[in-house]
NUSE-861241 format. One record per residue (C-alpha): residue number from 1; residue in three letters; x, y, z. Coordinates in steps of 0.2 Angstrom, whole numbers, plus 5000, padded with zeros to 4 digits. Layout:
<rs>
R num residu   xx   yy   zz
R NUM    ALA    X    Y    Z
...
</rs>
This chain:
<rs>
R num residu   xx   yy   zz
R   1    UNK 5281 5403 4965
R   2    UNK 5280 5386 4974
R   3    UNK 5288 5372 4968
R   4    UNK 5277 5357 4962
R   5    UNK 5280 5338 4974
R   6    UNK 5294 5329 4966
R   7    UNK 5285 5312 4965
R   8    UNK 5288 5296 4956
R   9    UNK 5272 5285 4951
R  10    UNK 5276 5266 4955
R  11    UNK 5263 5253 4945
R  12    UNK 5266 5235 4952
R  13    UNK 5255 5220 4953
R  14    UNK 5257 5200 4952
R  15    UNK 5270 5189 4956
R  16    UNK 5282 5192 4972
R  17    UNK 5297 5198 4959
R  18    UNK 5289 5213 4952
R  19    UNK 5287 5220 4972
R  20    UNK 5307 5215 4972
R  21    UNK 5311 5225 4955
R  22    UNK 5303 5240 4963
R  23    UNK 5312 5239 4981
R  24    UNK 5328 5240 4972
R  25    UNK 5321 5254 4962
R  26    UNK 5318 5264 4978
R  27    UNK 5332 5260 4986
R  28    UNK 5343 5263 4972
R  29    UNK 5335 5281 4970
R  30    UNK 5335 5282 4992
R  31    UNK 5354 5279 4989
R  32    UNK 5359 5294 4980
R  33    UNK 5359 5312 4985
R  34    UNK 5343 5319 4988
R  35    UNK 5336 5305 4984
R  36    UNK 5324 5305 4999
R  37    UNK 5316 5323 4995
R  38    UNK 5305 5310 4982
R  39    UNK 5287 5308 4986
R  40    UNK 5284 5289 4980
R  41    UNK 5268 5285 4974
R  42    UNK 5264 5266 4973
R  43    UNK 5249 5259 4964
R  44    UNK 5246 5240 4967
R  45    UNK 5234 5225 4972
R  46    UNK 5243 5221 4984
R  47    UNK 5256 5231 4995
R  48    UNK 5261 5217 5008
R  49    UNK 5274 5211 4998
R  50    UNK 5283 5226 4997
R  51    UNK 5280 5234 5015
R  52    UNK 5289 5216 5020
R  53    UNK 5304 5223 5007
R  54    UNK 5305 5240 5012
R  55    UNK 5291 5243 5025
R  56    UNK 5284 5262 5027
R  57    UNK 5296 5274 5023
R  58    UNK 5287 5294 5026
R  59    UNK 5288 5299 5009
R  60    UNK 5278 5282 5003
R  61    UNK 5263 5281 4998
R  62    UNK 5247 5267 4995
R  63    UNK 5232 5276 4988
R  64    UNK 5219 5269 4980
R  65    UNK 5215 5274 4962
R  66    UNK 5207 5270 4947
R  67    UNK 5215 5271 4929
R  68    UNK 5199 5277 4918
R  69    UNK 5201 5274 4898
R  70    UNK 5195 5289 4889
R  71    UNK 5181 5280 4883
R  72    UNK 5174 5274 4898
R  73    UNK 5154 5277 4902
R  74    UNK 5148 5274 4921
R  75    UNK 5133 5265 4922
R  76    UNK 5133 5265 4941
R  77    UNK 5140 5277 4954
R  78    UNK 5160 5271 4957
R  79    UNK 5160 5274 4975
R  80    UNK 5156 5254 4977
R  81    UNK 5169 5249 4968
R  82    UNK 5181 5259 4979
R  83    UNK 5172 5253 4995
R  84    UNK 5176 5235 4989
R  85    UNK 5194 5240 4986
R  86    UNK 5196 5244 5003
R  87    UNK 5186 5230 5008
R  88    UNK 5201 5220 4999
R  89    UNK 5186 5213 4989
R  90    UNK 5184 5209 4968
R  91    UNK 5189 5222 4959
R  92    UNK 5174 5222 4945
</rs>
């Protein structure tokens, strides 16, 4: 059977001392043993901030995503909102 990716999930956004907090999360967990064998996820609005930190380690990771409430109805098709993501447009 094959094992399922080790991956921590990283939520960061905002000011320039969140980014920090989770730079010395990362290299707190890079520091111990097998602490590389991590995939890291990172969700954010920004990843400049921590790419300056840390910059691209391999097992890094930027993807863009959308956290969906249960509740949610789509009135229009997502795919623009995820094109203005990328754009580094608004976000609604």
């Amino acid at each position: 059977m094959t094992q399922p990716v080790k991956r921590f999930l990283y939520l960061v956004h905002g000011a320039p001392s969140y980014h920090q907090e989770v730079a010395y999360s990362m290299l707190s967990l890079w520091r111990q043993p097998g602490g590389s064998e991590f995939e890291i996820v990172v969700v954010t609005d920004d990843p400049a901030p921590l790419r300056a930190l840390i910059a691209d380690p391999p097992q890094l990771r930027y993807p863009v995503w959308a956290f969906i409430d249960s509740d949610t109805a789509f009135t229009r098709p997502p795919n623009p909102w995820f094109d203005a993501v990328a754009r580094g447009g608004p976000w609604c």
